[in-house]
mmCIF file as Biopython writes it, N, C-alpha, C and O atoms, coordinates in Angstrom:
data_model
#
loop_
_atom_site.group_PDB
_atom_site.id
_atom_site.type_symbol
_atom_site.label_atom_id
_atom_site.label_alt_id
_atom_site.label_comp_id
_atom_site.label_asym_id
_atom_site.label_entity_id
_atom_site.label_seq_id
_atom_site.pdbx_PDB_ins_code
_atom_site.Cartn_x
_atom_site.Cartn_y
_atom_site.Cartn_z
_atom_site.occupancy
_atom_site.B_iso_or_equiv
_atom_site.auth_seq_id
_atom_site.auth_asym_id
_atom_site.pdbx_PDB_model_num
ATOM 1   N N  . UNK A ? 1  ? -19.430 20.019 -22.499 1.0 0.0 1  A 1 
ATOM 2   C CA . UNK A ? 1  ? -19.382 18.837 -21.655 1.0 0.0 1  A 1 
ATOM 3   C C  . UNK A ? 1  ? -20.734 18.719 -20.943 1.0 0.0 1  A 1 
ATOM 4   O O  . UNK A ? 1  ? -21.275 19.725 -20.483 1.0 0.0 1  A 1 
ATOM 5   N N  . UNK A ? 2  ? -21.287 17.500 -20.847 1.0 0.0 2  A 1 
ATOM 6   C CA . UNK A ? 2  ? -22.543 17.685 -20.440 1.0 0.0 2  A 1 
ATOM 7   C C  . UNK A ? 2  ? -22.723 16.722 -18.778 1.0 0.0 2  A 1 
ATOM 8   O O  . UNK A ? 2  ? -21.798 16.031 -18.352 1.0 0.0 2  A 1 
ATOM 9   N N  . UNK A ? 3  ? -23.713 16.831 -18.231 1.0 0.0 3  A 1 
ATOM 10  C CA . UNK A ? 3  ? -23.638 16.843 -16.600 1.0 0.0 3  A 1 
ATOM 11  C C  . UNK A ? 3  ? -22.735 15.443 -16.263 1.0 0.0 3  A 1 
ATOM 12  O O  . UNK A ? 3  ? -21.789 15.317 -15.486 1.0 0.0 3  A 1 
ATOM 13  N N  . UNK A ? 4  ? -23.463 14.324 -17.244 1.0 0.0 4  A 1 
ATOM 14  C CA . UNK A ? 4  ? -22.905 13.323 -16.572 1.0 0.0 4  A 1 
ATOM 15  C C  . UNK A ? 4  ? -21.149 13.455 -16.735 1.0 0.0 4  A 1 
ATOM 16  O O  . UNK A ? 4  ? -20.341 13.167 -15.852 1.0 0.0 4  A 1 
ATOM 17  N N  . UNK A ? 5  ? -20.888 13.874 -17.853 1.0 0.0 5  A 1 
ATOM 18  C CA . UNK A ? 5  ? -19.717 14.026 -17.897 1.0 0.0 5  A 1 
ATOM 19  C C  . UNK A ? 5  ? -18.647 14.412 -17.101 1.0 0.0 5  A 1 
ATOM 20  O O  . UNK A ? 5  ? -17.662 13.719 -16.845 1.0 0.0 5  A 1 
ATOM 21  N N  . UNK A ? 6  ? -18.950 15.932 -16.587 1.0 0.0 6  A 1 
ATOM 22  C CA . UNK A ? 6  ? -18.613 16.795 -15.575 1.0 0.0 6  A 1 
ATOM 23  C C  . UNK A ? 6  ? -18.691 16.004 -14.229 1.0 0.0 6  A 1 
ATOM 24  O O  . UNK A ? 6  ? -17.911 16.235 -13.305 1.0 0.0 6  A 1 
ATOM 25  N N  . UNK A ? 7  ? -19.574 15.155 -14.174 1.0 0.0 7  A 1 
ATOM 26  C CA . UNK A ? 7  ? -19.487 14.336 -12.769 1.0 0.0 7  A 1 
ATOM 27  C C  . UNK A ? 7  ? -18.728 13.164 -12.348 1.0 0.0 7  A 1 
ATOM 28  O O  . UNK A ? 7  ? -18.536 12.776 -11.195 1.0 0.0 7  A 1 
ATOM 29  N N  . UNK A ? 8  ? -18.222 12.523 -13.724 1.0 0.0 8  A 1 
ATOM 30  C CA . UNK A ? 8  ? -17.701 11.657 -13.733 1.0 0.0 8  A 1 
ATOM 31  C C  . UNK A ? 8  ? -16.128 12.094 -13.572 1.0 0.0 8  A 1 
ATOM 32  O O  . UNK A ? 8  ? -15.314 11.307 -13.089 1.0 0.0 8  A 1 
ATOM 33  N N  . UNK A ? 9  ? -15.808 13.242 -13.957 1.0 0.0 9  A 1 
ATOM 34  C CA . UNK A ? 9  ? -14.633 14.109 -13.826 1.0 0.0 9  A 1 
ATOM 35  C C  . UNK A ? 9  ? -14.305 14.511 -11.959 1.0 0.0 9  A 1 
ATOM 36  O O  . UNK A ? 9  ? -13.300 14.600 -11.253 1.0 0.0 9  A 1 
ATOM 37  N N  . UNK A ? 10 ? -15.226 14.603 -11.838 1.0 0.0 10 A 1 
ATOM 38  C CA . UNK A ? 10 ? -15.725 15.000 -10.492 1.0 0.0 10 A 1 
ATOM 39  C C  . UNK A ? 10 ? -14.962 13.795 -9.648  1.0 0.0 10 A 1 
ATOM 40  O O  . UNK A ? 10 ? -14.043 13.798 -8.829  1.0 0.0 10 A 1 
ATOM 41  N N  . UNK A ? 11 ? -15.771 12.786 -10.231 1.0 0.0 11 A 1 
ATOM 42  C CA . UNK A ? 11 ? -15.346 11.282 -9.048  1.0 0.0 11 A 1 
ATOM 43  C C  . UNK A ? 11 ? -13.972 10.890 -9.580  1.0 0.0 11 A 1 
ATOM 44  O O  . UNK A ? 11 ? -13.202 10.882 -8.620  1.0 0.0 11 A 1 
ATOM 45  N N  . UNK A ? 12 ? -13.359 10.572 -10.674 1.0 0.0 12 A 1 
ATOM 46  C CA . UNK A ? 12 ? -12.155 10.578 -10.719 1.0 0.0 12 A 1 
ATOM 47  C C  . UNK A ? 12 ? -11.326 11.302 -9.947  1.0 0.0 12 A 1 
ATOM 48  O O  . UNK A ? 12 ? -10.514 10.651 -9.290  1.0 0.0 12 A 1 
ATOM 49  N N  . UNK A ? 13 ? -11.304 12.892 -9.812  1.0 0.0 13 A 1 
ATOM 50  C CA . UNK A ? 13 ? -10.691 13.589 -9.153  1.0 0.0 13 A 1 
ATOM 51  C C  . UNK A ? 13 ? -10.789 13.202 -7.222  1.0 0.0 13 A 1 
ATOM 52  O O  . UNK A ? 13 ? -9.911  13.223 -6.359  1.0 0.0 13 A 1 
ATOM 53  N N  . UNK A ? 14 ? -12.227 12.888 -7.158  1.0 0.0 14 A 1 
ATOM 54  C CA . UNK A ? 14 ? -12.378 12.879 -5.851  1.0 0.0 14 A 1 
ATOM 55  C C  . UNK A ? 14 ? -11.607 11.431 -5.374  1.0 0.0 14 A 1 
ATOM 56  O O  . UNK A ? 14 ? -10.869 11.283 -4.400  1.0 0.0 14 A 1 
ATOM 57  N N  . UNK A ? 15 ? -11.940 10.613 -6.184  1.0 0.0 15 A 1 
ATOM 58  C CA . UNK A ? 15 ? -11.022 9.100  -5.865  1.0 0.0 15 A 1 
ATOM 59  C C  . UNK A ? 15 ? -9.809  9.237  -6.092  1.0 0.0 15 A 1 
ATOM 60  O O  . UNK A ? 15 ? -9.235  8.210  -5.732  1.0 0.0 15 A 1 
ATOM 61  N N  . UNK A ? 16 ? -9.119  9.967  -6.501  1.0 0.0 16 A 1 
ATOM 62  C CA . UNK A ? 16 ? -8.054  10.655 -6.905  1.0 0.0 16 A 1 
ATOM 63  C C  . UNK A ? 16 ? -7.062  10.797 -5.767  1.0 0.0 16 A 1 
ATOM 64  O O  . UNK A ? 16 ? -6.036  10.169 -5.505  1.0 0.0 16 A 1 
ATOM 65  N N  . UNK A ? 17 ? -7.844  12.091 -5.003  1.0 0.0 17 A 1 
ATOM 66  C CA . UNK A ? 17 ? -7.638  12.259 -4.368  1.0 0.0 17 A 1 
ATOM 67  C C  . UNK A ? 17 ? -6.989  11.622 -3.297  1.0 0.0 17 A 1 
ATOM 68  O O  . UNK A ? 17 ? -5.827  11.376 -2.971  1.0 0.0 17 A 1 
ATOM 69  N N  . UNK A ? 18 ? -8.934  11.305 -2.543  1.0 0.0 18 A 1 
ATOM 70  C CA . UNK A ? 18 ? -8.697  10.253 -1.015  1.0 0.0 18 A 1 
ATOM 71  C C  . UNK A ? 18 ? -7.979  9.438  -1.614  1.0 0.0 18 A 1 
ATOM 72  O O  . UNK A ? 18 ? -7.229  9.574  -0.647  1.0 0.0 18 A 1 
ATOM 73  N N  . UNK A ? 19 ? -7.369  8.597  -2.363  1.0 0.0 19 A 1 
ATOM 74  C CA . UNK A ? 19 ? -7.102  7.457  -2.434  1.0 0.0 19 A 1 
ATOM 75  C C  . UNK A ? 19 ? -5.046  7.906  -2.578  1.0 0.0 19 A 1 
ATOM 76  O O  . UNK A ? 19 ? -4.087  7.163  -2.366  1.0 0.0 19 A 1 
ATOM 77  N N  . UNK A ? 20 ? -5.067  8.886  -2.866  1.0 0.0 20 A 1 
ATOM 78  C CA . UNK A ? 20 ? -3.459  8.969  -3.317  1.0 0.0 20 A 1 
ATOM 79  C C  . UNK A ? 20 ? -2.922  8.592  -4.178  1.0 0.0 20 A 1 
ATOM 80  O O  . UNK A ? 20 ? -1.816  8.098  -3.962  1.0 0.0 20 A 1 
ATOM 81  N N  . UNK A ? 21 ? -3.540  8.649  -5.852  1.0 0.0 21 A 1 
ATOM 82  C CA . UNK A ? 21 ? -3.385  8.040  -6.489  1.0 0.0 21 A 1 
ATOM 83  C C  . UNK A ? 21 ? -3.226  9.247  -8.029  1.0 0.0 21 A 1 
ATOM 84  O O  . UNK A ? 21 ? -3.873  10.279 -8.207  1.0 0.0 21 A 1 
ATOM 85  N N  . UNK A ? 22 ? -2.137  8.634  -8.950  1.0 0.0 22 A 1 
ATOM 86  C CA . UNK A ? 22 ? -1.824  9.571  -9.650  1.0 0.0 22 A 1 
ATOM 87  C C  . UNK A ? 22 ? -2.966  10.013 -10.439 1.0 0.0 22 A 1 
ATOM 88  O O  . UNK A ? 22 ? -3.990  9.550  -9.937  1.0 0.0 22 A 1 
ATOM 89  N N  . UNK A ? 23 ? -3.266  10.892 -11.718 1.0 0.0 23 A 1 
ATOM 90  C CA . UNK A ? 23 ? -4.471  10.368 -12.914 1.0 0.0 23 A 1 
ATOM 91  C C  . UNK A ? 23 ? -4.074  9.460  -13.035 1.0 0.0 23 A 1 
ATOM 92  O O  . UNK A ? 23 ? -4.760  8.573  -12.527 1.0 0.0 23 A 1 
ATOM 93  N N  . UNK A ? 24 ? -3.111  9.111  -13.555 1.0 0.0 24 A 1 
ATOM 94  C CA . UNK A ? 24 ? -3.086  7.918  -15.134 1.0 0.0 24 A 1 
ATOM 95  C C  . UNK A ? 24 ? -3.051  6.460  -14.268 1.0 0.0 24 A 1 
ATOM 96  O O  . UNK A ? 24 ? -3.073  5.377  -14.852 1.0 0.0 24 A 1 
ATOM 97  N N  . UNK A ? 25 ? -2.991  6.592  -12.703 1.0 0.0 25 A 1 
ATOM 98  C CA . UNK A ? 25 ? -3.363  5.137  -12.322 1.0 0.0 25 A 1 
ATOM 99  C C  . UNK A ? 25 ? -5.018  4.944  -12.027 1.0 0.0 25 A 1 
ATOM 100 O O  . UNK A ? 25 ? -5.778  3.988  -12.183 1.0 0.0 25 A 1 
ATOM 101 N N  . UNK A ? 26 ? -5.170  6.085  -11.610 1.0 0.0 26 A 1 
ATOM 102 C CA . UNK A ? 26 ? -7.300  6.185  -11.398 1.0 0.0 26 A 1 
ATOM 103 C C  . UNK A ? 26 ? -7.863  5.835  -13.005 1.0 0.0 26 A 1 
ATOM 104 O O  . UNK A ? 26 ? -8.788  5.090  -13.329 1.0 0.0 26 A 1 
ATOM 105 N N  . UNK A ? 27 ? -7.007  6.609  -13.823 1.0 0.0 27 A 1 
ATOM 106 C CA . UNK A ? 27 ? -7.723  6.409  -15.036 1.0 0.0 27 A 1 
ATOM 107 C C  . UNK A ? 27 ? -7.428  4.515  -15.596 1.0 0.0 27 A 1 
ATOM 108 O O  . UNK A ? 27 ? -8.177  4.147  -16.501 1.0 0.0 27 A 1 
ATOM 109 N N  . UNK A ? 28 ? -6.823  3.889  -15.278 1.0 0.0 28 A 1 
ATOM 110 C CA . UNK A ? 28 ? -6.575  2.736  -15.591 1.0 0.0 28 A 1 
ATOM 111 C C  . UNK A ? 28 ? -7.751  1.739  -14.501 1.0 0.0 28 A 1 
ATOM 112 O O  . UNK A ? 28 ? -8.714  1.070  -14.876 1.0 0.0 28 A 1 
ATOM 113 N N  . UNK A ? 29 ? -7.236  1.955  -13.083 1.0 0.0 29 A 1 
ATOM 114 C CA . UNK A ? 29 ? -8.196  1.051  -12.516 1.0 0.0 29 A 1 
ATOM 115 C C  . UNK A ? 29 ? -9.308  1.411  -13.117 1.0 0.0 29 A 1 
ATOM 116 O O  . UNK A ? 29 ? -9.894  0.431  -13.577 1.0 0.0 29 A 1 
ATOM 117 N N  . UNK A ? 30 ? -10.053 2.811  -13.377 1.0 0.0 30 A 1 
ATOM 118 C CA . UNK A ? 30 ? -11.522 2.825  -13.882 1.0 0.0 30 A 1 
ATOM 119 C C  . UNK A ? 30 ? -11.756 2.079  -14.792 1.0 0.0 30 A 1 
ATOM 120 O O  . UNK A ? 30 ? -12.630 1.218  -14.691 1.0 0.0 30 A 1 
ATOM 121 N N  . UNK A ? 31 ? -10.848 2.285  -16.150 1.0 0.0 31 A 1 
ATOM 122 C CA . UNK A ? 31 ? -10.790 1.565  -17.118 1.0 0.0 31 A 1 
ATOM 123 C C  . UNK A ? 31 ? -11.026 -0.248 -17.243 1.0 0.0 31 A 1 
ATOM 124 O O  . UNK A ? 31 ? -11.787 -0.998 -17.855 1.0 0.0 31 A 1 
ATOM 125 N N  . UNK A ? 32 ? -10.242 -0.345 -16.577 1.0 0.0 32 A 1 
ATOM 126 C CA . UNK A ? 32 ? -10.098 -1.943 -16.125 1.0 0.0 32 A 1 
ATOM 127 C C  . UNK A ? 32 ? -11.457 -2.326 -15.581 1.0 0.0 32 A 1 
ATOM 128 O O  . UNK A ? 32 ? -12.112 -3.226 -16.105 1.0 0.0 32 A 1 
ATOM 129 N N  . UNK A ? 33 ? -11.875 -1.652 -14.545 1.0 0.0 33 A 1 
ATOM 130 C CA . UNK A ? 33 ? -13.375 -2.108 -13.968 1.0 0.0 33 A 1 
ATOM 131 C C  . UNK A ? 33 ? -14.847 -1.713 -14.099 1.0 0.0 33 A 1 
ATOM 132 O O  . UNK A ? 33 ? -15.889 -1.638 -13.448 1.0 0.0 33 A 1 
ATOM 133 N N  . UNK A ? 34 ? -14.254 -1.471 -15.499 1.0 0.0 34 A 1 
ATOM 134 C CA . UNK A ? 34 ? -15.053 -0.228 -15.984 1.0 0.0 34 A 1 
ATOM 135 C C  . UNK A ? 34 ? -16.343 0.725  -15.020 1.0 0.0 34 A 1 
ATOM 136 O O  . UNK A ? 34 ? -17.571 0.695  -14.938 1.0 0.0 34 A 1 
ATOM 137 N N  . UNK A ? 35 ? -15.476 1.343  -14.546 1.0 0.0 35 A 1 
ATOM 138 C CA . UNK A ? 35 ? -15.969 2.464  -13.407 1.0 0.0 35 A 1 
ATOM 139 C C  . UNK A ? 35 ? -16.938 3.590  -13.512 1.0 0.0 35 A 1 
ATOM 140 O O  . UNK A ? 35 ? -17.766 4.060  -12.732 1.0 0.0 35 A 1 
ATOM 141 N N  . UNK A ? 36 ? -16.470 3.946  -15.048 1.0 0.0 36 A 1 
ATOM 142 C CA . UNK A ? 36 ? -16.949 4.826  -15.481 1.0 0.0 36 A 1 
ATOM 143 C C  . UNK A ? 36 ? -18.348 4.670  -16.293 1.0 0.0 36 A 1 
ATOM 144 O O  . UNK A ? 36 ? -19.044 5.662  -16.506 1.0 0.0 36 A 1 
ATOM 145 N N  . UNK A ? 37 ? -18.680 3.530  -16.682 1.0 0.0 37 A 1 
ATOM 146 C CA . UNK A ? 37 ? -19.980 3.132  -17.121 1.0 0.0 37 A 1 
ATOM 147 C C  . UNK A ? 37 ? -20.628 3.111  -15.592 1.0 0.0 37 A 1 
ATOM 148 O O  . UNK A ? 37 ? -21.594 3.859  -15.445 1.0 0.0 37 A 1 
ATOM 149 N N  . UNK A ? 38 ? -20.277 2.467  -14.631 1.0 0.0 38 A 1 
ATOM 150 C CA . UNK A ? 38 ? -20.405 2.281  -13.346 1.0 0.0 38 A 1 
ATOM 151 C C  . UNK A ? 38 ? -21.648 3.533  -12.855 1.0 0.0 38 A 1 
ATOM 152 O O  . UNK A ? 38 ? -22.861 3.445  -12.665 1.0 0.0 38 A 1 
ATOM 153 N N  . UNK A ? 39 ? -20.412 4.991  -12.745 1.0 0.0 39 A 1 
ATOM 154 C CA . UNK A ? 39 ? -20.885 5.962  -12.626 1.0 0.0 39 A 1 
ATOM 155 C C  . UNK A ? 39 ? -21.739 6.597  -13.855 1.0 0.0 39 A 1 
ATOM 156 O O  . UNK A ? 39 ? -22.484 7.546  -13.608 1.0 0.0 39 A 1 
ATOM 157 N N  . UNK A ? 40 ? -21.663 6.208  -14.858 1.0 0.0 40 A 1 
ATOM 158 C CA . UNK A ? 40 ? -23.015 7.530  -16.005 1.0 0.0 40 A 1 
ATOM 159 C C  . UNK A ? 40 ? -24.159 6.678  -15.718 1.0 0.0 40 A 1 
ATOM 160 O O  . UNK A ? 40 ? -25.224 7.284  -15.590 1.0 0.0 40 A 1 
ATOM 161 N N  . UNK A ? 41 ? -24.195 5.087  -15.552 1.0 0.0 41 A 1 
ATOM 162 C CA . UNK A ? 41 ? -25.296 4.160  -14.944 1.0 0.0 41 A 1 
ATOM 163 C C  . UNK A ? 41 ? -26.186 4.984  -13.779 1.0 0.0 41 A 1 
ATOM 164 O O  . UNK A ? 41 ? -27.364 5.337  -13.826 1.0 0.0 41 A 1 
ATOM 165 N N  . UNK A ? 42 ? -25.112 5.172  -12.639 1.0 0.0 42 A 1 
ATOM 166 C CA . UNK A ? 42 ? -26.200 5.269  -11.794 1.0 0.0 42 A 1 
ATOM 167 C C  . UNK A ? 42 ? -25.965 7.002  -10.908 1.0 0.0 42 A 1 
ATOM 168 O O  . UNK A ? 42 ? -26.233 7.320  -9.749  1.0 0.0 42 A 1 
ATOM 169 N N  . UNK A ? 43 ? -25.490 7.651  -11.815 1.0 0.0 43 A 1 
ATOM 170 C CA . UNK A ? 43 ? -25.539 9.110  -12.007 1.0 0.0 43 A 1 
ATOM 171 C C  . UNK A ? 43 ? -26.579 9.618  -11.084 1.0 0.0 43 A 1 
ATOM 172 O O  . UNK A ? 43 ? -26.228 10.117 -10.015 1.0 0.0 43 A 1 
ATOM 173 N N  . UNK A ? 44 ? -28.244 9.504  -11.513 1.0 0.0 44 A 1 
ATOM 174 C CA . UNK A ? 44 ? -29.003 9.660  -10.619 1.0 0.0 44 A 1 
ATOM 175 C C  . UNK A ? 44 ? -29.124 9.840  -9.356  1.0 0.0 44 A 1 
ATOM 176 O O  . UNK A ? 44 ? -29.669 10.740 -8.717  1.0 0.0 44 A 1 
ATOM 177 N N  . UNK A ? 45 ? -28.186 8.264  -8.824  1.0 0.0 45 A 1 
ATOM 178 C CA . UNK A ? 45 ? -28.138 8.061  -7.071  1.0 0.0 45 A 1 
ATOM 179 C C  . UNK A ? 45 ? -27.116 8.609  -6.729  1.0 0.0 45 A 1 
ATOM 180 O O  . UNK A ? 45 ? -27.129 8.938  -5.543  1.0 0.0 45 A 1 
ATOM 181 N N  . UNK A ? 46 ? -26.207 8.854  -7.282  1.0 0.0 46 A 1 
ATOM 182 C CA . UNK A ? 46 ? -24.697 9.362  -6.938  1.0 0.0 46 A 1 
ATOM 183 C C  . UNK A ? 46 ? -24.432 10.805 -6.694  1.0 0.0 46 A 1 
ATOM 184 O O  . UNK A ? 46 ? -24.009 11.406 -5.707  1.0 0.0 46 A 1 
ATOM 185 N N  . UNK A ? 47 ? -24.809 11.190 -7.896  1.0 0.0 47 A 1 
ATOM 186 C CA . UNK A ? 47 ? -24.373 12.317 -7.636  1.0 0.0 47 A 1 
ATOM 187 C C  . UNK A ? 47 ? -25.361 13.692 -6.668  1.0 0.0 47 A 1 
ATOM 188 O O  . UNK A ? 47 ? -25.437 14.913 -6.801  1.0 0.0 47 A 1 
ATOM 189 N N  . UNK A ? 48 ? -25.902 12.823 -5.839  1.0 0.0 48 A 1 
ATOM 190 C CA . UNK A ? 48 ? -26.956 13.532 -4.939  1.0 0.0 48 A 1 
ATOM 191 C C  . UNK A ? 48 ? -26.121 13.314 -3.417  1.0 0.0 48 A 1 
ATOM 192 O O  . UNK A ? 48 ? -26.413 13.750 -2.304  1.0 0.0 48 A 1 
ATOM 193 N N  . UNK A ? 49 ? -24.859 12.374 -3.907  1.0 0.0 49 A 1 
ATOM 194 C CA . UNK A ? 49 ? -24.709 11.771 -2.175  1.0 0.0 49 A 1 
ATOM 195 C C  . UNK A ? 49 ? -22.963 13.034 -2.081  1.0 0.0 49 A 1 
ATOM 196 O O  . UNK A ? 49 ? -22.605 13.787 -2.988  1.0 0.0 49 A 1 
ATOM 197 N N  . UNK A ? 50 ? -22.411 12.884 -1.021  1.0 0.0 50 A 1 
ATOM 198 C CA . UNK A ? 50 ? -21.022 13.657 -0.475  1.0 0.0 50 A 1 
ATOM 199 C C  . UNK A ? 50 ? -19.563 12.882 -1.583  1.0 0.0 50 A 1 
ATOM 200 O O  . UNK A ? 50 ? -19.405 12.017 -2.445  1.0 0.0 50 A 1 
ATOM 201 N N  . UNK A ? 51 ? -18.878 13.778 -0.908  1.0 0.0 51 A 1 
ATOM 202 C CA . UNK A ? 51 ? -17.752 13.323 -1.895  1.0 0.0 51 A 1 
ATOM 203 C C  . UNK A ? 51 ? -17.453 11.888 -0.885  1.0 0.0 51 A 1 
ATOM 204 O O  . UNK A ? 51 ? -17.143 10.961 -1.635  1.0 0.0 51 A 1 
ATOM 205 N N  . UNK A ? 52 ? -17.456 11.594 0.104   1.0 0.0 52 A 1 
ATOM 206 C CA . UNK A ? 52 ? -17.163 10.871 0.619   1.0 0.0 52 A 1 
ATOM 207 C C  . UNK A ? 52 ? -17.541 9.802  0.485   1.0 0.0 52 A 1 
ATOM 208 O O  . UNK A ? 52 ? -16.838 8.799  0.601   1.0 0.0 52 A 1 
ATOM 209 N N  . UNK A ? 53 ? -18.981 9.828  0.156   1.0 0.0 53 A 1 
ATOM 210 C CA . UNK A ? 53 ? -19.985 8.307  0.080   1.0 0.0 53 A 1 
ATOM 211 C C  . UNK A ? 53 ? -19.330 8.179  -1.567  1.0 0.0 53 A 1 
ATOM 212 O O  . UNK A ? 53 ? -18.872 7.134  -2.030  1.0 0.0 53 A 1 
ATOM 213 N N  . UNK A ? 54 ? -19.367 8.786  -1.905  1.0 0.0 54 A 1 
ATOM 214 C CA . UNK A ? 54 ? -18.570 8.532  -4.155  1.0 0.0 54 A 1 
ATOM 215 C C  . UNK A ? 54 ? -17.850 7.509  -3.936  1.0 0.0 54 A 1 
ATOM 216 O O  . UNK A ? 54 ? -17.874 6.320  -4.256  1.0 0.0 54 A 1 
ATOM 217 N N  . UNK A ? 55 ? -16.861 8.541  -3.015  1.0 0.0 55 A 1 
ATOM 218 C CA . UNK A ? 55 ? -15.216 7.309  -2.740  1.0 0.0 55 A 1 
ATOM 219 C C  . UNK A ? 55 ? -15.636 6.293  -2.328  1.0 0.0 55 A 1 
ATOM 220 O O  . UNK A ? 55 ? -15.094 5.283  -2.777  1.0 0.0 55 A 1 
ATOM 221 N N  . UNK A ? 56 ? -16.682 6.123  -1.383  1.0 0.0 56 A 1 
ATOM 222 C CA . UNK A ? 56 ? -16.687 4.656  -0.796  1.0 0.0 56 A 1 
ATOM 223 C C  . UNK A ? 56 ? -17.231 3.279  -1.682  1.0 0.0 56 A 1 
ATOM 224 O O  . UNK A ? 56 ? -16.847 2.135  -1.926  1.0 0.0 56 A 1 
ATOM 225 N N  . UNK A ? 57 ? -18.404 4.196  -1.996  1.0 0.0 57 A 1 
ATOM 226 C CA . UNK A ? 57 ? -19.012 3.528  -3.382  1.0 0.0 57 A 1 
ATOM 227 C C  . UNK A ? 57 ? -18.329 3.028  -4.522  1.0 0.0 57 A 1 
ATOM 228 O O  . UNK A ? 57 ? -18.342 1.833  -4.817  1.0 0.0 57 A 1 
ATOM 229 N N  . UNK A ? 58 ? -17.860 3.713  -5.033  1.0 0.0 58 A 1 
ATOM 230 C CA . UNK A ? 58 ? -16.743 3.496  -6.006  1.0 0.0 58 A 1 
ATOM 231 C C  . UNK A ? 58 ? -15.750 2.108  -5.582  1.0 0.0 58 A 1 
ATOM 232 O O  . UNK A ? 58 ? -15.614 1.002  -6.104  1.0 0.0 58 A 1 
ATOM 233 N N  . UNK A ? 59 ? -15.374 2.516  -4.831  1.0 0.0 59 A 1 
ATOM 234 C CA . UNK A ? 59 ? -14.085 1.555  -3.761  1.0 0.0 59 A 1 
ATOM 235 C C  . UNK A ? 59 ? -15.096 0.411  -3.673  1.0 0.0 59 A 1 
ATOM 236 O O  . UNK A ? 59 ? -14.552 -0.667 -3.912  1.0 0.0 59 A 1 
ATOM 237 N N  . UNK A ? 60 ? -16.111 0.337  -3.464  1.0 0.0 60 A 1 
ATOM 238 C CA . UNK A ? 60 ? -16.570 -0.789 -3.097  1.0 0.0 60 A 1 
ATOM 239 C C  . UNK A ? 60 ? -17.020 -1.589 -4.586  1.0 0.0 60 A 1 
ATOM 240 O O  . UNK A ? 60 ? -16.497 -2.669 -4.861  1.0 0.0 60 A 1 
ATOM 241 N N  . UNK A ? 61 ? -17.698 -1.160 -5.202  1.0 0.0 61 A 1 
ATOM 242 C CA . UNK A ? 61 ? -17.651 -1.608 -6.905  1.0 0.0 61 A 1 
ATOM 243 C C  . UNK A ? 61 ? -16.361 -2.324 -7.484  1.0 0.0 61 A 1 
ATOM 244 O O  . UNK A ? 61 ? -16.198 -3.457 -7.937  1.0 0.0 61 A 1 
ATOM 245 N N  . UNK A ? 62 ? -15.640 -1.420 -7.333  1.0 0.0 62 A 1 
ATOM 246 C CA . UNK A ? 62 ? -14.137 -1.947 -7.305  1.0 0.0 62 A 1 
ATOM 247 C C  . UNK A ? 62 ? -13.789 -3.722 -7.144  1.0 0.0 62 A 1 
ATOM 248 O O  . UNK A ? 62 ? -13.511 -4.667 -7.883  1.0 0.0 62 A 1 
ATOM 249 N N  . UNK A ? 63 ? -14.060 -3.387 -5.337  1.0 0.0 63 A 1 
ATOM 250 C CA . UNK A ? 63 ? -14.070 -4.576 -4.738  1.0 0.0 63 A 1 
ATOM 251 C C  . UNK A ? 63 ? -14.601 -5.622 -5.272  1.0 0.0 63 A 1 
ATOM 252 O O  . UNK A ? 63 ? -14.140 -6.756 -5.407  1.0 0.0 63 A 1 
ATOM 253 N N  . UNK A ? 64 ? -16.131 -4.945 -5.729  1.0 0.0 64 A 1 
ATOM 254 C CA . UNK A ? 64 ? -16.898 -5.900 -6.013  1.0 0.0 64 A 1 
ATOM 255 C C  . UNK A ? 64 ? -16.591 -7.148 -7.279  1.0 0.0 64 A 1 
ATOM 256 O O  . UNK A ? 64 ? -16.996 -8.309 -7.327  1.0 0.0 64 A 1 
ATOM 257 N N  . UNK A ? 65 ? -15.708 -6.370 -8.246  1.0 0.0 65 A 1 
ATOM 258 C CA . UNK A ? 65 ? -15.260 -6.535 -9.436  1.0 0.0 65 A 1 
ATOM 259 C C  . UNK A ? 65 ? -14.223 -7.382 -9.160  1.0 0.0 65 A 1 
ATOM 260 O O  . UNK A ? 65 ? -14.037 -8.317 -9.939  1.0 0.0 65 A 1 
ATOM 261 N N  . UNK A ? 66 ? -13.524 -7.251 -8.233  1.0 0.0 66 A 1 
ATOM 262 C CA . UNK A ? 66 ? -12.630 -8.571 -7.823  1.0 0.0 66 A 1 
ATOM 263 C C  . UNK A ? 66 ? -10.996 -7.926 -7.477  1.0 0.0 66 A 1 
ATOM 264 O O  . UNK A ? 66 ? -9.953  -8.576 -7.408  1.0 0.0 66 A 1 
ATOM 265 N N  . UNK A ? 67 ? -11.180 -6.489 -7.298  1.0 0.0 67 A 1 
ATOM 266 C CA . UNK A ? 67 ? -10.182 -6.110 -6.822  1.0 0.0 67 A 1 
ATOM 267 C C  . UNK A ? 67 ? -9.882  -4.928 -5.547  1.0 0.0 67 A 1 
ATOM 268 O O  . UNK A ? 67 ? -10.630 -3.952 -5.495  1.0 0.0 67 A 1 
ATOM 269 N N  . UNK A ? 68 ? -8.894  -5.057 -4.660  1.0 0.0 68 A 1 
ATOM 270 C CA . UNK A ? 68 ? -9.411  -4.245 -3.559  1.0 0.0 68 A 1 
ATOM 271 C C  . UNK A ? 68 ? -8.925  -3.217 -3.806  1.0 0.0 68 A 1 
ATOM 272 O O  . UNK A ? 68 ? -7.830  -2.915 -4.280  1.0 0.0 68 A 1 
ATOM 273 N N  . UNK A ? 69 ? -10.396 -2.225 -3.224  1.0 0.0 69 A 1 
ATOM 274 C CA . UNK A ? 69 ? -9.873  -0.936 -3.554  1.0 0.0 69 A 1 
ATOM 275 C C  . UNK A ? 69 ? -9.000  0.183  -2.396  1.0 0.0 69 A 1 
ATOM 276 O O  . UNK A ? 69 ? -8.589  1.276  -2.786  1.0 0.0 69 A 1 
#
């Protein structure tokens, strides 16, 4: 498995988490908003920041996409 990969595993779990949400519903919203291109995109900036700023980021992409996160 290679970094971006492992990180993207990372933010699923971490949105996972904070958010209270099962896998197979994280794995769908990602899917749907496509989240996960989202994150191997901008890998670089991300995965330098807290688990906290991920979630927010994420959540806010989300948003951005037209649904609240």
């Amino acid at each position: 498995m290679d970094e971006k990969t492992r990180f993207v595993v990372y933010c699923i779990e971490q949105y996972k988490t904070a958010k209270n949400l099962k896998g197979r519903e994280v794995i769908d919203l990602f899917n749907q908003y496509q989240v996960i291109g989202y994150i191997r995109d901008f890998y670089e900036s991300l995965h330098t920041t807290g688990r906290q700023y991920i979630v927010e980021d994420i959540g806010q992409y989300i948003e951005s996409q037209g649904k609240r996160a």
